[in-house]
C-alpha positions as CSV (number, residue, x, y, z in Angstrom):
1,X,-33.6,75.0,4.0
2,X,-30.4,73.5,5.7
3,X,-30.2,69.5,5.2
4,X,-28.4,68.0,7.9
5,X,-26.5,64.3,8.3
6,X,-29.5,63.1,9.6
7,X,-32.0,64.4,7.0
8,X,-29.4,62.9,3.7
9,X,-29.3,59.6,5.6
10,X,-33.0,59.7,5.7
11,X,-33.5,60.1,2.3
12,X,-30.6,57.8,1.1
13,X,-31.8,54.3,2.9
14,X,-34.8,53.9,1.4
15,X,-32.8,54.6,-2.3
16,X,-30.4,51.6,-1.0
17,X,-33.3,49.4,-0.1
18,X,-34.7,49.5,-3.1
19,X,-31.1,48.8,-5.4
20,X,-30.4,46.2,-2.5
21,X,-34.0,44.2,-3.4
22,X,-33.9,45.2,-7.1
23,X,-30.6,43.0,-7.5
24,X,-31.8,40.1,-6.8
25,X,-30.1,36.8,-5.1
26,X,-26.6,37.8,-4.1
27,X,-24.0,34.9,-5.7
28,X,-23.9,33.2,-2.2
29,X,-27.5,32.1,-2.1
30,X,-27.3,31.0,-5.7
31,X,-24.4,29.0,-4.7
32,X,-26.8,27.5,-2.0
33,X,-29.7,27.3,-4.4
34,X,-27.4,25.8,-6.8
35,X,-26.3,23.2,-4.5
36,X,-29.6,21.8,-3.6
37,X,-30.2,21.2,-7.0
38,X,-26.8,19.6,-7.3
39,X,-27.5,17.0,-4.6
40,X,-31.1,16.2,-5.6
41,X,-29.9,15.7,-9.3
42,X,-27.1,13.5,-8.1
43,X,-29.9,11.7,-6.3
44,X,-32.1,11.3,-9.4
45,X,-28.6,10.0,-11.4
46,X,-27.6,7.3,-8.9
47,X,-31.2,6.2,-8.9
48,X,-31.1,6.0,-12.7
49,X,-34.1,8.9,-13.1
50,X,-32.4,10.4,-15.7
51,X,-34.9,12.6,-17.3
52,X,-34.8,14.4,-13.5
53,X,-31.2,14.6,-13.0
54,X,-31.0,16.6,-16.0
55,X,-33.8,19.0,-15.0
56,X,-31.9,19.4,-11.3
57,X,-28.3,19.6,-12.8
58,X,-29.4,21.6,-15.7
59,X,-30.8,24.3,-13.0
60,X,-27.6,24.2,-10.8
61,X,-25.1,25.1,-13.4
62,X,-27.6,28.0,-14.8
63,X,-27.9,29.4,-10.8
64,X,-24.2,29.0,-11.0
65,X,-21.8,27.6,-13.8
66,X,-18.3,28.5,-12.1
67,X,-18.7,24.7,-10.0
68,X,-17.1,22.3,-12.2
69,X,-18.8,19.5,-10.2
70,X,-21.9,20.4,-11.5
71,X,-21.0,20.8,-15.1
72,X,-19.3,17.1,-14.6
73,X,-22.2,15.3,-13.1
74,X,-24.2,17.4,-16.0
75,X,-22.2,15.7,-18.4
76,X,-22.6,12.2,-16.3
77,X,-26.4,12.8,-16.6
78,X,-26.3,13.2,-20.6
79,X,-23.8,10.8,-20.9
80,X,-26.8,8.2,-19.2
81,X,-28.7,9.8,-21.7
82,X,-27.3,8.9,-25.0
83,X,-26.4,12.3,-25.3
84,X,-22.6,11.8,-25.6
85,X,-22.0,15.3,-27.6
86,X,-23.7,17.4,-25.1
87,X,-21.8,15.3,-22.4
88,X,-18.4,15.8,-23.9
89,X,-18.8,19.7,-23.9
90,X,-20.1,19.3,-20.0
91,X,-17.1,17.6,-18.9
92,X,-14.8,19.2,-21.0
93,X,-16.0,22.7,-18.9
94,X,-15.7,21.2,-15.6
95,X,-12.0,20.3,-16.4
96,X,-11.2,24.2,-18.2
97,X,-12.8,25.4,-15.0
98,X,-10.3,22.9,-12.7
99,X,-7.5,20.7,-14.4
100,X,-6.5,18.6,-11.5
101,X,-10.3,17.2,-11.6
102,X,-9.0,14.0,-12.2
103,X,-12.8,12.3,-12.0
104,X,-13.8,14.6,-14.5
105,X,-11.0,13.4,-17.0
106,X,-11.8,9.8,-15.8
107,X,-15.5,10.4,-16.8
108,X,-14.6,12.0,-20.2
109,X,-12.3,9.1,-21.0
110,X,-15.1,7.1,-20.8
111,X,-17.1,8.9,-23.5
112,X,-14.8,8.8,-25.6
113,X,-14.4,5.2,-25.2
114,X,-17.8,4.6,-26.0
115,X,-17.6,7.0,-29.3
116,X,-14.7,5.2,-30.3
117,X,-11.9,7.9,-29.5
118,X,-9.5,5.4,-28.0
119,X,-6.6,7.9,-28.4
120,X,-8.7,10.9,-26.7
121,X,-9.6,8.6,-24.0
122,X,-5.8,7.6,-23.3
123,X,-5.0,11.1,-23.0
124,X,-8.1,11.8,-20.6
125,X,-6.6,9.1,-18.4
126,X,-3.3,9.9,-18.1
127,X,-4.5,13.6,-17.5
128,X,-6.2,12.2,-14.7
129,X,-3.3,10.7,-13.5
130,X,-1.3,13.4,-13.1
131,X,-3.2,14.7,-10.5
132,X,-1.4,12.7,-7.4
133,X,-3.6,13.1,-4.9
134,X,-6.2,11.6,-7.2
135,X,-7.5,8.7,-5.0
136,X,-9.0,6.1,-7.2
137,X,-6.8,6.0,-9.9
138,X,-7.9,2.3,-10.6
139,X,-10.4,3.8,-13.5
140,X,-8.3,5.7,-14.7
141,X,-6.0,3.0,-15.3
142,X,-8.9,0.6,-16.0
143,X,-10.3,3.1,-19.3
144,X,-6.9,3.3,-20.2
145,X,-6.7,-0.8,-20.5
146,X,-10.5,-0.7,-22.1
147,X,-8.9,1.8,-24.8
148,X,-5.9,0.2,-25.3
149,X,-7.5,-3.2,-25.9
150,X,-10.0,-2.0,-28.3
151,X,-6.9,-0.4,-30.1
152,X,-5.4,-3.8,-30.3
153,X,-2.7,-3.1,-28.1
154,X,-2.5,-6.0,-25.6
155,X,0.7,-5.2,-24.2
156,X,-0.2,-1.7,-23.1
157,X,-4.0,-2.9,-22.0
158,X,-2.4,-5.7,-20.0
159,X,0.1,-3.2,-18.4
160,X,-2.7,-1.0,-17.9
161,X,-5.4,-3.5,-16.1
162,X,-2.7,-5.1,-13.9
163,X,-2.2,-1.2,-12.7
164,X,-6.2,-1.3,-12.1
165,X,-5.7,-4.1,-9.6
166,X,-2.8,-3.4,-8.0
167,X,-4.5,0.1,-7.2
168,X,-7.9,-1.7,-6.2
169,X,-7.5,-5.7,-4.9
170,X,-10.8,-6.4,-5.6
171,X,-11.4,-4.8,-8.9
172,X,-13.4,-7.9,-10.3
173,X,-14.3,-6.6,-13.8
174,X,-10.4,-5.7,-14.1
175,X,-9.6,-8.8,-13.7
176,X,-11.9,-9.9,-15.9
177,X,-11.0,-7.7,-18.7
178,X,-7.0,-8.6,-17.3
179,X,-7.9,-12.1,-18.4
180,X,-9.5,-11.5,-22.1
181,X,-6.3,-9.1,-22.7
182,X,-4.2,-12.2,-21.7
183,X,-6.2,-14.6,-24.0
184,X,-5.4,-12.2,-26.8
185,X,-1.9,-13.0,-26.3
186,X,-2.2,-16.7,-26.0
187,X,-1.4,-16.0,-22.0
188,X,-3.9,-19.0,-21.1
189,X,-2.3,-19.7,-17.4
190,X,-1.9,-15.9,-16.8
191,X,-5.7,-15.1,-18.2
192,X,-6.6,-18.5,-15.7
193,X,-5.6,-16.8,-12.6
194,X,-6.9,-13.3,-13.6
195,X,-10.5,-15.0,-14.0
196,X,-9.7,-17.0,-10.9
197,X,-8.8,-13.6,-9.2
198,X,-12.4,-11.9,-10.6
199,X,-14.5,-14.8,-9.2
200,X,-12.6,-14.3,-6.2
201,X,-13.3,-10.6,-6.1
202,X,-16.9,-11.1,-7.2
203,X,-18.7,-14.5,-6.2
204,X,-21.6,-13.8,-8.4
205,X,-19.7,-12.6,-11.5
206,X,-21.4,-15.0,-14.4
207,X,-19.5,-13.9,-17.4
208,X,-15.9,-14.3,-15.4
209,X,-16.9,-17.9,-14.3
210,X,-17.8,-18.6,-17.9
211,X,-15.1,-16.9,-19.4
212,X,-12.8,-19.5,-16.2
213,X,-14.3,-22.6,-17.5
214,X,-13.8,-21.8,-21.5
215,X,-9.9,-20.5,-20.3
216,X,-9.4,-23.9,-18.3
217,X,-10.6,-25.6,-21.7
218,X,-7.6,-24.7,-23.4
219,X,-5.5,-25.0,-20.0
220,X,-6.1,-29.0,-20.1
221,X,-8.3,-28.5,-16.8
222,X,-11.0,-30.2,-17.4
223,X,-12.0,-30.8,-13.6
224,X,-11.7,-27.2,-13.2
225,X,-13.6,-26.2,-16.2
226,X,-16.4,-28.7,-15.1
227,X,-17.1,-27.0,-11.9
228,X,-16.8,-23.1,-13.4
229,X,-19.4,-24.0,-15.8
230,X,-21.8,-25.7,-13.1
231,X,-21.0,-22.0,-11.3
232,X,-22.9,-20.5,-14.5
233,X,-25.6,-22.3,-14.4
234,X,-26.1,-22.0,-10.4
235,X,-26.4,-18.3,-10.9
236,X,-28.1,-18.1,-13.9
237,X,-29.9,-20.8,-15.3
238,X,-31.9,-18.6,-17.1
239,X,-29.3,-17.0,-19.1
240,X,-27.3,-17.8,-22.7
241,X,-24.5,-17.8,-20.7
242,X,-25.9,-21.1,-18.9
243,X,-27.1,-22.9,-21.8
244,X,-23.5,-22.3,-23.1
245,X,-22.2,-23.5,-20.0
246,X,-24.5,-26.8,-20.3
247,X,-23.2,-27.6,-24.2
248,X,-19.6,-27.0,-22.7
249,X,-20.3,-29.8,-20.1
250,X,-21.9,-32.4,-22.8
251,X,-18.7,-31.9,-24.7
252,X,-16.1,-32.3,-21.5
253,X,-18.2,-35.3,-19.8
């Protein structure tokens, strides 16, 4: 029997359309796959449904674990959690996988702020920093200050908040934390206007117009004080903060 072209092709396309099934997704549509869980599990973590966002991410970097941006919002989702172990080794992968992910540092410089690990957390900053096309380097500067401070290094956190503003104007809980480095120092008129500037930023912000009133206490202010503590209990006269604020004004009056 002579087998021709035609009769091998025959006999050969079946063979490859049956390896071609038998192999399953090809790595583009798990990228796609991978994506849509991505998204929905960054829906789930904005919305504070944690227990889904982990589910979702979980899925995306199984379908395809080469994204750093899933293993980083993976790490965001367990961080949410509690789950600051498991979050560490998440973020720590999405920045092996890309270095110049400076969010990724930003985010693990956060953890390691909450375990404690003030030193680790500098360094994740300033690795994020590095990066400079990094375009909100205000948190970068702003964990760097929160690490500093709980050091006990006021110079360096103040140097490192006052970068947080002058990357972001309205960066109210900079400010804020600008103005308790300040009071550390015994900078009262310095910690004055960065509570001024935090109110300014954030109209609603009680703890800055407390923190304003107690700071304009010690400036001599007492006018001033008066009317940042009346602030307080405006916007929450529900709150310790307020009923503070009201044993403030009995002793000022």
């Amino acid at each position: 029997m002579r087998i021709n072209k035609t009769t091998i092709k025959a006999f050969l396309l079946p063979i490859a359309l049956i390896a071609l099934v038998s192999c399953g997704p090809t790595l583009q549509q798990r990228k796609d796959d991978a994506d849509i869980h991505f998204r929905l599990g960054s829906v789930y973590l904005r919305d504070r449904k944690t227990a889904d966002a982990l589910m979702e991410l979980t899925k995306a970097v199984e379908l395809y674990p080469g994204d750093p941006s899933y293993h980083n919002a993976l790490g965001l989702a367990y961080f949410a959690k509690g789950m600051n172990r498991e979050a560490v080794k998440e973020m720590k992968k999405a920045v092996e996988l890309d270095p110049k992910f400076s969010a990724a540092h930003v985010a693990l410089s956060a953890v390691y702020i909450v375990d404690g690990r003030w030193d680790d957390s500098i360094a994740s900053s300033e690795e994020a920093l590095k990066n400079i096309f990094y375009s909100t380097p205000e948190y970068a500067y702003y964990n760097m200050g929160q690490a500093y401070y709980n050091k006990g290094d006021y110079a360096n956190s103040i140097e490192s908040y006052k970068k947080a503003v002058e990357a972001k104007h309205d960066y109210a809980t900079a400010y804020f934390s600008l103005g308790m480095a300040y009071e550390k120092t015994g900078g009262i008129k310095d910690s004055v206007e960065a509570y001024e500037n935090a109110v300014k930023a954030s109209p609603g912000y009680v703890d800055a117009h407390y923190n304003l009133g107690v700071a304009l206490i010690k400036h001599k202010d007492r006018a001033g004080a008066l009317k940042a503590f009346e602030k307080v209990i405006e916007l929450s006269p529900e709150s310790e903060k307020a009923q503070s604020a009201k044993d403030y004004i009995k002793l000022i009056k």
